[in-house]
mmCIF entry with sequence, helices, sheets and N, C-alpha, C, O atoms, coordinates in Angstrom:
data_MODEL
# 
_entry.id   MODEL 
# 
_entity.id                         1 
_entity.type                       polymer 
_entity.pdbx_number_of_molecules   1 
# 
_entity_poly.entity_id                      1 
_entity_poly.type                           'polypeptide(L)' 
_entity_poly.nstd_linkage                   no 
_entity_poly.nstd_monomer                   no 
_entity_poly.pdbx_seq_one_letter_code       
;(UNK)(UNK)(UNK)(UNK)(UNK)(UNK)(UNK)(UNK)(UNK)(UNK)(UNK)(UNK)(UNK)(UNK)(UNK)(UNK)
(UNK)(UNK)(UNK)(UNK)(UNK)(UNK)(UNK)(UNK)(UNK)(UNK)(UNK)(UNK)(UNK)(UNK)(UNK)(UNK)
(UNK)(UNK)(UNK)(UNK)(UNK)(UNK)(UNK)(UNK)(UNK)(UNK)
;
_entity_poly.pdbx_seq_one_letter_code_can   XXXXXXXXXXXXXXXXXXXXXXXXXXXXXXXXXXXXXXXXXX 
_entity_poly.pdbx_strand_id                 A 
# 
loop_
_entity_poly_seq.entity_id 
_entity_poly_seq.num 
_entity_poly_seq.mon_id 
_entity_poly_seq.hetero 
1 1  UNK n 
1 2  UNK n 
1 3  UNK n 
1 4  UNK n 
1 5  UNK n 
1 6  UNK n 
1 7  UNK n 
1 8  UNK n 
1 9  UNK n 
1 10 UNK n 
1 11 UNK n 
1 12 UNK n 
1 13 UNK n 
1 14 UNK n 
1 15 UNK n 
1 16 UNK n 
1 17 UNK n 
1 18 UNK n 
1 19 UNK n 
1 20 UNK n 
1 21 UNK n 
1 22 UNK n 
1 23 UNK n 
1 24 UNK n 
1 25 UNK n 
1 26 UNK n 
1 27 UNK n 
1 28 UNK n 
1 29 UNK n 
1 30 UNK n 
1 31 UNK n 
1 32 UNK n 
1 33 UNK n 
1 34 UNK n 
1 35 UNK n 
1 36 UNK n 
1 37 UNK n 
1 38 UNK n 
1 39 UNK n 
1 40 UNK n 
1 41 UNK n 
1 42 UNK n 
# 
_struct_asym.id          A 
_struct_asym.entity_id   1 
# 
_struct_sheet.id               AA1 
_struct_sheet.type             ? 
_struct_sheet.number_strands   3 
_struct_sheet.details          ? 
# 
loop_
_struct_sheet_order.sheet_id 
_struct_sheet_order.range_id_1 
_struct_sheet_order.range_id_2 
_struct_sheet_order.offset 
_struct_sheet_order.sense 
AA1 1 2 ? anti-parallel 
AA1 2 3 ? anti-parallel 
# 
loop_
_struct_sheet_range.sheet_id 
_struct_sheet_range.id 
_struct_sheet_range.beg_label_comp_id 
_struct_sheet_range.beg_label_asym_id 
_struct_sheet_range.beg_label_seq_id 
_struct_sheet_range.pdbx_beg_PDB_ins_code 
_struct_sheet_range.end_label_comp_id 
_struct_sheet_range.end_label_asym_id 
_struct_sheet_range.end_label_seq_id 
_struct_sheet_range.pdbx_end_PDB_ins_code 
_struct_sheet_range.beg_auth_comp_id 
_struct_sheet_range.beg_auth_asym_id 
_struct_sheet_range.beg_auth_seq_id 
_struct_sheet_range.end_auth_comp_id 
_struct_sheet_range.end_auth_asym_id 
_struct_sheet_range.end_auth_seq_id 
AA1 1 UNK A 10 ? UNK A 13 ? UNK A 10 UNK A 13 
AA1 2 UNK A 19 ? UNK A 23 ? UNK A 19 UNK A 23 
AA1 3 UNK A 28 ? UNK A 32 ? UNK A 28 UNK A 32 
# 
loop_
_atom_site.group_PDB 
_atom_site.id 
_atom_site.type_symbol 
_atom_site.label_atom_id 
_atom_site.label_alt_id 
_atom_site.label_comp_id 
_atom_site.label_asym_id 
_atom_site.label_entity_id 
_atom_site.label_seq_id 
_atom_site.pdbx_PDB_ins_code 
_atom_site.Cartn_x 
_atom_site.Cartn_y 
_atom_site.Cartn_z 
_atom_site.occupancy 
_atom_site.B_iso_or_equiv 
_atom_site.pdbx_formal_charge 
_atom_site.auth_seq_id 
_atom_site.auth_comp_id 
_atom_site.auth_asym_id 
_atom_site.auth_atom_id 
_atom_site.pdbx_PDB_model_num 
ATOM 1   N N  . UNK A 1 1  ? 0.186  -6.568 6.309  1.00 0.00 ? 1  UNK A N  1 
ATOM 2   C CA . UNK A 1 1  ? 0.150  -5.359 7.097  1.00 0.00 ? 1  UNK A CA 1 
ATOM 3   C C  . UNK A 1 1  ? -1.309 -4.944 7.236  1.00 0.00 ? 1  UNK A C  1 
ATOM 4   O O  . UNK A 1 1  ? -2.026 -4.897 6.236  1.00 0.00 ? 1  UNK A O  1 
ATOM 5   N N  . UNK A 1 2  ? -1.927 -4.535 8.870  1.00 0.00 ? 2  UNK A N  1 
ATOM 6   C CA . UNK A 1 2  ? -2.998 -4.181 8.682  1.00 0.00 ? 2  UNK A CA 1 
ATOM 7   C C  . UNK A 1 2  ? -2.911 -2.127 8.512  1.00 0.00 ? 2  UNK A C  1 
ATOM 8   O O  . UNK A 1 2  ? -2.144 -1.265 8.941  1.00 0.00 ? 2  UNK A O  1 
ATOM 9   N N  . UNK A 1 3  ? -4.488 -2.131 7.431  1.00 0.00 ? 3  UNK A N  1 
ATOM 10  C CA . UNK A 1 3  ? -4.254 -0.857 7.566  1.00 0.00 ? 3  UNK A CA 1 
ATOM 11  C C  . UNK A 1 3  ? -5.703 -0.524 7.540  1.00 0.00 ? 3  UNK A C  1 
ATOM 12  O O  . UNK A 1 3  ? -6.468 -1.462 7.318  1.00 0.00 ? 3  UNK A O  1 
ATOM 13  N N  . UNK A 1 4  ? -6.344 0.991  7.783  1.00 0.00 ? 4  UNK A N  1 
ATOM 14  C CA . UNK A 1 4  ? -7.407 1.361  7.561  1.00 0.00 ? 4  UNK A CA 1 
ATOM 15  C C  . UNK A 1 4  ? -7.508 2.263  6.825  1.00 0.00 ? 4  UNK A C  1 
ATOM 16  O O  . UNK A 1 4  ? -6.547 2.929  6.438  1.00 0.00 ? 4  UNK A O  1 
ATOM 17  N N  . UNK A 1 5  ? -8.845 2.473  6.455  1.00 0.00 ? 5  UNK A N  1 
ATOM 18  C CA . UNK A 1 5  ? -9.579 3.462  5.208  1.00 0.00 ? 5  UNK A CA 1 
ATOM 19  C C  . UNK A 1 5  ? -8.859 4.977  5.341  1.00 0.00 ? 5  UNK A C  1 
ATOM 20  O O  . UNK A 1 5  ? -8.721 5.543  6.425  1.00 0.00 ? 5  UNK A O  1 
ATOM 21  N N  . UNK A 1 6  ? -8.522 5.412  4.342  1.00 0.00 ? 6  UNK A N  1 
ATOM 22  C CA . UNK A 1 6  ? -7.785 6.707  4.836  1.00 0.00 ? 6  UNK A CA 1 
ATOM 23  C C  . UNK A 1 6  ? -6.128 6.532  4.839  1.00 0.00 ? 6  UNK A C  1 
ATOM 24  O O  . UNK A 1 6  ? -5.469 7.433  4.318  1.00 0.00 ? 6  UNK A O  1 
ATOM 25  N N  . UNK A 1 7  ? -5.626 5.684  5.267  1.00 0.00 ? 7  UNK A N  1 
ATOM 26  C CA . UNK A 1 7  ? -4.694 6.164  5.365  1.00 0.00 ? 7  UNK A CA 1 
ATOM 27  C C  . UNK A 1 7  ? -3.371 5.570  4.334  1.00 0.00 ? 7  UNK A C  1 
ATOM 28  O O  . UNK A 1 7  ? -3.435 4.343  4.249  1.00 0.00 ? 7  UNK A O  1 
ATOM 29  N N  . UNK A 1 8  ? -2.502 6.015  3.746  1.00 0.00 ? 8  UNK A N  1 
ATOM 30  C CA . UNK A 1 8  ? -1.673 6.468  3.140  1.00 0.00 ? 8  UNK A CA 1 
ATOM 31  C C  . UNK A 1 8  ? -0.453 5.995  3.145  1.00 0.00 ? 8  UNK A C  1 
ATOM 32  O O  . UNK A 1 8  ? 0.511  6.491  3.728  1.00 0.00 ? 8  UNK A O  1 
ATOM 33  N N  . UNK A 1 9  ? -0.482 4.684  2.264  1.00 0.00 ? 9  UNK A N  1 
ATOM 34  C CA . UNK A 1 9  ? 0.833  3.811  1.982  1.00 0.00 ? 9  UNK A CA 1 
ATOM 35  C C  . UNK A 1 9  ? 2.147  4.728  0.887  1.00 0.00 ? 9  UNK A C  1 
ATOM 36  O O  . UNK A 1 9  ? 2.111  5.191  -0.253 1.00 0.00 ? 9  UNK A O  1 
ATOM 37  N N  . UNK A 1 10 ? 2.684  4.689  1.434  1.00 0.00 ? 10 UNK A N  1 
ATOM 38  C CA . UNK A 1 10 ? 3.899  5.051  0.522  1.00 0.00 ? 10 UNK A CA 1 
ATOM 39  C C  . UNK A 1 10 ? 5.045  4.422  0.576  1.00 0.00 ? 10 UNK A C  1 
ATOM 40  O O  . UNK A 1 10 ? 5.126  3.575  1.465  1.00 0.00 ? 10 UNK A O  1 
ATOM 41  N N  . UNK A 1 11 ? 6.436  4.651  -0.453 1.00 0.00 ? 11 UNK A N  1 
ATOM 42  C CA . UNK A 1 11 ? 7.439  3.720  -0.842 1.00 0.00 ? 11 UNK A CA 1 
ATOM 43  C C  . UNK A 1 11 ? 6.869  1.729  -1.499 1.00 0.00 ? 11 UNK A C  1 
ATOM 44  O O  . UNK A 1 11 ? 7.268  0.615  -1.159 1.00 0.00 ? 11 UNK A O  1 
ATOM 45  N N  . UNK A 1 12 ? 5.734  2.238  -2.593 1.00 0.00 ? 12 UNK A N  1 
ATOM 46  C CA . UNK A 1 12 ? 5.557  0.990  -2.681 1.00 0.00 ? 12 UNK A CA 1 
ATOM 47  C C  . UNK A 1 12 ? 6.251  0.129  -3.436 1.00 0.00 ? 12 UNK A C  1 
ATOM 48  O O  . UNK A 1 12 ? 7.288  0.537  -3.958 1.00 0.00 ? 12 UNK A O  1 
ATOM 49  N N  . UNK A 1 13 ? 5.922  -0.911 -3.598 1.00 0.00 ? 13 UNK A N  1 
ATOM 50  C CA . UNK A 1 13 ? 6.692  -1.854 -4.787 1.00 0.00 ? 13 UNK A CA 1 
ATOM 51  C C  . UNK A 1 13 ? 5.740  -2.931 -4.888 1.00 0.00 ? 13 UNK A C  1 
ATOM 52  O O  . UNK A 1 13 ? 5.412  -3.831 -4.115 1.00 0.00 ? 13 UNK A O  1 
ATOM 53  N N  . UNK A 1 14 ? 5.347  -2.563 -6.173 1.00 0.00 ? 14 UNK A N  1 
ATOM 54  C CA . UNK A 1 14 ? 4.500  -3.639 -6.788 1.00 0.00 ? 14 UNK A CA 1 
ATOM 55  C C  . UNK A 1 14 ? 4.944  -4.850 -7.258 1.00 0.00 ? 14 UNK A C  1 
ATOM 56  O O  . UNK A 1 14 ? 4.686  -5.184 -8.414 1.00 0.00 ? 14 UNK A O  1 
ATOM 57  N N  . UNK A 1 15 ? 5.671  -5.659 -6.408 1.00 0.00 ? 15 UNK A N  1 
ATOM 58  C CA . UNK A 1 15 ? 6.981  -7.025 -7.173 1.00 0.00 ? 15 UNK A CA 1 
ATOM 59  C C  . UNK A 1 15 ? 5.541  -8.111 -7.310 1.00 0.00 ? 15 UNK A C  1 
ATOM 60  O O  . UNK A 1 15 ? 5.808  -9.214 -7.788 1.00 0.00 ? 15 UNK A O  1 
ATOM 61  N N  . UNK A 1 16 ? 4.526  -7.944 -7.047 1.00 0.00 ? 16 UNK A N  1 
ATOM 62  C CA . UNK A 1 16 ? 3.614  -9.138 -7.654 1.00 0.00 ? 16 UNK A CA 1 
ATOM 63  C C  . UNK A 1 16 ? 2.190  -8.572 -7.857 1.00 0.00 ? 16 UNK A C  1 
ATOM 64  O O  . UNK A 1 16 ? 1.619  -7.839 -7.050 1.00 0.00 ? 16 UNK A O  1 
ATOM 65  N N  . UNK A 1 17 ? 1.546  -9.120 -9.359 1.00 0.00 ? 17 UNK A N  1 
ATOM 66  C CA . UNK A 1 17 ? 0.102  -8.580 -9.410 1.00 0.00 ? 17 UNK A CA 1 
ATOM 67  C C  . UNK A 1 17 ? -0.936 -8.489 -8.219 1.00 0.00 ? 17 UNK A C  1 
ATOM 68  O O  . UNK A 1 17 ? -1.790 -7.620 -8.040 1.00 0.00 ? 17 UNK A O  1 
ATOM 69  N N  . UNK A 1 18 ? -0.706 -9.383 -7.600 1.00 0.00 ? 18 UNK A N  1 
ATOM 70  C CA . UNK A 1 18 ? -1.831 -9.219 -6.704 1.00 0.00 ? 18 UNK A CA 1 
ATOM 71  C C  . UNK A 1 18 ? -1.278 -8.995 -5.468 1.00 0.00 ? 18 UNK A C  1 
ATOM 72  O O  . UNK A 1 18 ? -2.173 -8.617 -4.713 1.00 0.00 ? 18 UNK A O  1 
ATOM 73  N N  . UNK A 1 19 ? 0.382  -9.087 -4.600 1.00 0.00 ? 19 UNK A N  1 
ATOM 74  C CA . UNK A 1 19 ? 0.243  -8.924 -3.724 1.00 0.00 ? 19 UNK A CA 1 
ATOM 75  C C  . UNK A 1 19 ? 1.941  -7.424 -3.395 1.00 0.00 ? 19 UNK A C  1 
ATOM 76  O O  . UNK A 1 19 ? 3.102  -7.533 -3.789 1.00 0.00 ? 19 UNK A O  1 
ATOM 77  N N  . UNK A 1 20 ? 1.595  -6.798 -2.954 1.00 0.00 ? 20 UNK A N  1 
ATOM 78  C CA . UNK A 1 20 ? 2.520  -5.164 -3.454 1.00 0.00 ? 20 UNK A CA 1 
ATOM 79  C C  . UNK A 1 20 ? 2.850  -5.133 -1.355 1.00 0.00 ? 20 UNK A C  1 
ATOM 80  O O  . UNK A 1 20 ? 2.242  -5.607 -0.395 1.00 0.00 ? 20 UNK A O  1 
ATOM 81  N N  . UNK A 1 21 ? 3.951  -4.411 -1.501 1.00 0.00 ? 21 UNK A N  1 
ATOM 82  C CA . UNK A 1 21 ? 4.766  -3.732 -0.081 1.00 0.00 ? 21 UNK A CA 1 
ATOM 83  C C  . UNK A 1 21 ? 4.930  -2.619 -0.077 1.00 0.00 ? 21 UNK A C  1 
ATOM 84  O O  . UNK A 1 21 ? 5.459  -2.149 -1.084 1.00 0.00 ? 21 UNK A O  1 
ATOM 85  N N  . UNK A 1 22 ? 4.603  -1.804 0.908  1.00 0.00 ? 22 UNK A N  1 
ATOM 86  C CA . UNK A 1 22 ? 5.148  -0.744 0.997  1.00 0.00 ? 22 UNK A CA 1 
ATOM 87  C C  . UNK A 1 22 ? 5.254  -0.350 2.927  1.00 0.00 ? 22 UNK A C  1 
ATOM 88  O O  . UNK A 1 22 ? 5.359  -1.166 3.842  1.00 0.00 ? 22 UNK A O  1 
ATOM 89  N N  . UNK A 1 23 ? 5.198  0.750  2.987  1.00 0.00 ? 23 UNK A N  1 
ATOM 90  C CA . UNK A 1 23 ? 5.071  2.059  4.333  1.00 0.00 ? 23 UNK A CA 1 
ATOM 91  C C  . UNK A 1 23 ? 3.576  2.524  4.495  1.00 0.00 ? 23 UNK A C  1 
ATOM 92  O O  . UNK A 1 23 ? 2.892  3.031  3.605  1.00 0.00 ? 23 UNK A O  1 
ATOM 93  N N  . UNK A 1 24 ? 3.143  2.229  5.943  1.00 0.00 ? 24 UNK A N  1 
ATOM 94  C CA . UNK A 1 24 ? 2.729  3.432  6.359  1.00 0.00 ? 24 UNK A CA 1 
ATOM 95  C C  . UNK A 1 24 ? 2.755  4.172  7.390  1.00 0.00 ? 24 UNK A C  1 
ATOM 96  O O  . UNK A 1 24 ? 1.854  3.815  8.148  1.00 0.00 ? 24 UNK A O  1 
ATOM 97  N N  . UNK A 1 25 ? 3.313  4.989  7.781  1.00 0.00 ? 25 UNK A N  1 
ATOM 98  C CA . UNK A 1 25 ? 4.444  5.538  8.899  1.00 0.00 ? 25 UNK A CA 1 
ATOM 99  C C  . UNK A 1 25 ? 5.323  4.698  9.085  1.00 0.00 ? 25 UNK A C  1 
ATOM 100 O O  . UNK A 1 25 ? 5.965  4.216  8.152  1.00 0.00 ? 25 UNK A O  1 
ATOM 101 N N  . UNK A 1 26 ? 5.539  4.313  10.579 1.00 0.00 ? 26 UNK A N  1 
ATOM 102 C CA . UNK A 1 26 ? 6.745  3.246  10.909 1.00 0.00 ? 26 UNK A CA 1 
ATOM 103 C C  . UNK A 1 26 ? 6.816  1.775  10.649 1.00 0.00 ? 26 UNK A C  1 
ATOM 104 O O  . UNK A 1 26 ? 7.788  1.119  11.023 1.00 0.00 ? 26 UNK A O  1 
ATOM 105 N N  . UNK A 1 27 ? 5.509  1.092  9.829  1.00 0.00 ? 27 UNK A N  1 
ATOM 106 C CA . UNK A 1 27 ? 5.254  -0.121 9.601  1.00 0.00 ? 27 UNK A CA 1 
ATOM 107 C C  . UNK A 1 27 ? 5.541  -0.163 8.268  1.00 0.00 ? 27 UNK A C  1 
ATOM 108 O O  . UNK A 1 27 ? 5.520  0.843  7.559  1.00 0.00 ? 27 UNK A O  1 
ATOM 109 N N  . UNK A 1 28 ? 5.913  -1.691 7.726  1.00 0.00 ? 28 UNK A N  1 
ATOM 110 C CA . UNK A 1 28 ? 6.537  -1.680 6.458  1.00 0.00 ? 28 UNK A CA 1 
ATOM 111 C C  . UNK A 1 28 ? 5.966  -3.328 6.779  1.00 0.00 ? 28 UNK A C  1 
ATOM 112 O O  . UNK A 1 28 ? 6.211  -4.044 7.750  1.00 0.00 ? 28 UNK A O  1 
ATOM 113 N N  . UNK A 1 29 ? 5.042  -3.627 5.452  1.00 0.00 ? 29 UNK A N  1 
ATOM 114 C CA . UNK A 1 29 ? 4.716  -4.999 5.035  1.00 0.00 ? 29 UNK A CA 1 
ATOM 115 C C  . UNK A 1 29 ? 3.773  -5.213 3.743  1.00 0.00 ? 29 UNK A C  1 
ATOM 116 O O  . UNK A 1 29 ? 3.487  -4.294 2.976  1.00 0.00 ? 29 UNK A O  1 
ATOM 117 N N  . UNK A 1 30 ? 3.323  -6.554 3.599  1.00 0.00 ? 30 UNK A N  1 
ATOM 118 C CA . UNK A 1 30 ? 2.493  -6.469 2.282  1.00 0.00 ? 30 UNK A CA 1 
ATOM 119 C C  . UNK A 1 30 ? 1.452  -6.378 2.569  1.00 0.00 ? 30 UNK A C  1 
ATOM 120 O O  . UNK A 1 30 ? 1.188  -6.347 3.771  1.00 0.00 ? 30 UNK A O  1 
ATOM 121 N N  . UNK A 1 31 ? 0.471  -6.300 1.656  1.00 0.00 ? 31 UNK A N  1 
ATOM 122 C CA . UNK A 1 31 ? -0.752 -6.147 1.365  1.00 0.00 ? 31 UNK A CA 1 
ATOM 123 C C  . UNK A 1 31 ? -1.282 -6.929 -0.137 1.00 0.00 ? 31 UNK A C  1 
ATOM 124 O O  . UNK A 1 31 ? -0.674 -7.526 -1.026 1.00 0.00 ? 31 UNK A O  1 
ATOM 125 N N  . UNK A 1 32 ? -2.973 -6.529 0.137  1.00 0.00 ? 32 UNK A N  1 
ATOM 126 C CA . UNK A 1 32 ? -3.398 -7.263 -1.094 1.00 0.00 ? 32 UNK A CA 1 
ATOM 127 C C  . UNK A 1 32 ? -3.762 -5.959 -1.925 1.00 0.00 ? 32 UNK A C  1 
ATOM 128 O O  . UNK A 1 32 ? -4.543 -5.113 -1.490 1.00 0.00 ? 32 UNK A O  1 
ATOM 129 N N  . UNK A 1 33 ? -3.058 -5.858 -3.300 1.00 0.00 ? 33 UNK A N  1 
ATOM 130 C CA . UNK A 1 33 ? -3.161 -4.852 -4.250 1.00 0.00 ? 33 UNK A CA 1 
ATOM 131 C C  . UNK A 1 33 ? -4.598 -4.787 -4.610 1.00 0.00 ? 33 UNK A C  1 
ATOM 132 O O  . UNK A 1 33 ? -4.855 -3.918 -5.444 1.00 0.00 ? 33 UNK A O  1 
ATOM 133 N N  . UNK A 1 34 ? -5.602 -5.496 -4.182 1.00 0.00 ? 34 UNK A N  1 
ATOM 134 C CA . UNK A 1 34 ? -7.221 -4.935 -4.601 1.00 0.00 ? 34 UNK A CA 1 
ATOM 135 C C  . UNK A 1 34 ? -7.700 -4.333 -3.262 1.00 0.00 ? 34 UNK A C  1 
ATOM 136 O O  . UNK A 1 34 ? -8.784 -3.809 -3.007 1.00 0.00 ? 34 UNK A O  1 
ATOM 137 N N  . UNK A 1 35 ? -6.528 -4.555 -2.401 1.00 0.00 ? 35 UNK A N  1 
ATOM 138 C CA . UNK A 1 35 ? -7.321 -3.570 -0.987 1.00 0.00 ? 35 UNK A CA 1 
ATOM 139 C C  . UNK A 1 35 ? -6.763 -2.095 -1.009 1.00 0.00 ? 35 UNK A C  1 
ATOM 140 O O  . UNK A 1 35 ? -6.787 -1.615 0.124  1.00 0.00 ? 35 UNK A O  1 
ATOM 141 N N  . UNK A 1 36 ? -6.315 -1.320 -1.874 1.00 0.00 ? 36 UNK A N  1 
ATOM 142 C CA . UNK A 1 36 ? -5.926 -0.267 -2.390 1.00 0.00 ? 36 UNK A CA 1 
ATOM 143 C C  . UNK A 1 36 ? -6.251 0.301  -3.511 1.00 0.00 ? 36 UNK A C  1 
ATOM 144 O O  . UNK A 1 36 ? -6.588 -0.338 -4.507 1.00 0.00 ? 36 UNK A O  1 
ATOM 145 N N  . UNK A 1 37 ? -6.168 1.802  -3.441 1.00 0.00 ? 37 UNK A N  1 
ATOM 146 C CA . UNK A 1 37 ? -6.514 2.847  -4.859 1.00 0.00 ? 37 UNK A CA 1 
ATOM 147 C C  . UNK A 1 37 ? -5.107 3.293  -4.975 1.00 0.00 ? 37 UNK A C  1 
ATOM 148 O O  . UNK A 1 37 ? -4.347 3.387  -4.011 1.00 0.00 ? 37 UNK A O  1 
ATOM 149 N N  . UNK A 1 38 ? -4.771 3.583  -6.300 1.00 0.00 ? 38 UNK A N  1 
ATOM 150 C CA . UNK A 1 38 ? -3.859 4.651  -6.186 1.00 0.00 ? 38 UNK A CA 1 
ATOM 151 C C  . UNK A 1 38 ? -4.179 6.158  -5.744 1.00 0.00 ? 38 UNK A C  1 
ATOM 152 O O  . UNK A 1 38 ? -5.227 6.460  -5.174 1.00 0.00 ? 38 UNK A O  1 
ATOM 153 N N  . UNK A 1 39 ? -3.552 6.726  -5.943 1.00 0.00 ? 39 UNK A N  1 
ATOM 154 C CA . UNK A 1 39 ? -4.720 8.507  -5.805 1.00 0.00 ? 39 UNK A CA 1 
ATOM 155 C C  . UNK A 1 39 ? -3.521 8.977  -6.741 1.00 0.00 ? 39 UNK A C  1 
ATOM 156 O O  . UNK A 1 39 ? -2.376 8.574  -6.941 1.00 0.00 ? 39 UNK A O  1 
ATOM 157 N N  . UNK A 1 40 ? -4.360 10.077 -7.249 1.00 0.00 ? 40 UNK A N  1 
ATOM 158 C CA . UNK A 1 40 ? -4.331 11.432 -7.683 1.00 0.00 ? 40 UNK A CA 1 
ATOM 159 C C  . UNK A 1 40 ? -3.756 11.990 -7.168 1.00 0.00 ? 40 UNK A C  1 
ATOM 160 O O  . UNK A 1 40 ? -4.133 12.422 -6.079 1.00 0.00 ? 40 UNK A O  1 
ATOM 161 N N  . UNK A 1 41 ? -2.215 12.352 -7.809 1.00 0.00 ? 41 UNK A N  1 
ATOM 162 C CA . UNK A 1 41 ? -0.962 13.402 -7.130 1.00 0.00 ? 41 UNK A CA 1 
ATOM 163 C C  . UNK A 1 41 ? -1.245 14.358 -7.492 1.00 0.00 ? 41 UNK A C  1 
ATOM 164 O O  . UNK A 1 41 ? -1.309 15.236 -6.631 1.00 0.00 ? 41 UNK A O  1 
ATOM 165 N N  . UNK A 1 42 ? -1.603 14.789 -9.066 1.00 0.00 ? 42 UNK A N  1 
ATOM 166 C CA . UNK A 1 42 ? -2.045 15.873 -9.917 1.00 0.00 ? 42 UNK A CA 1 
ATOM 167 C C  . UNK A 1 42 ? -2.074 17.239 -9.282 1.00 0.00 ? 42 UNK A C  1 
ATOM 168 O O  . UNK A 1 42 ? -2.438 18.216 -9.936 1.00 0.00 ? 42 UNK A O  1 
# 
């Protein structure tokens, strides 16, 4: 899935160390888990 800086994956699932799925708006695919931060819900 392509995505850019900023914006805000949710419903993820981390089913492999390096490669995780989730949402962002209407798109749903994987990604590479070092091209992401988590953030701070706090």
């Amino acid at each position: 899935m392509t995505m850019k800086a900023g914006e805000v994956v949710t419903n993820i699932n981390k089913f492999h160390e390096d490669w995780w799925e989730g949402r962002i708006g209407d798109r749903f695919g994987m990604f590479p888990a070092a091209y992401v931060a988590e953030a701070d819900t706090a």
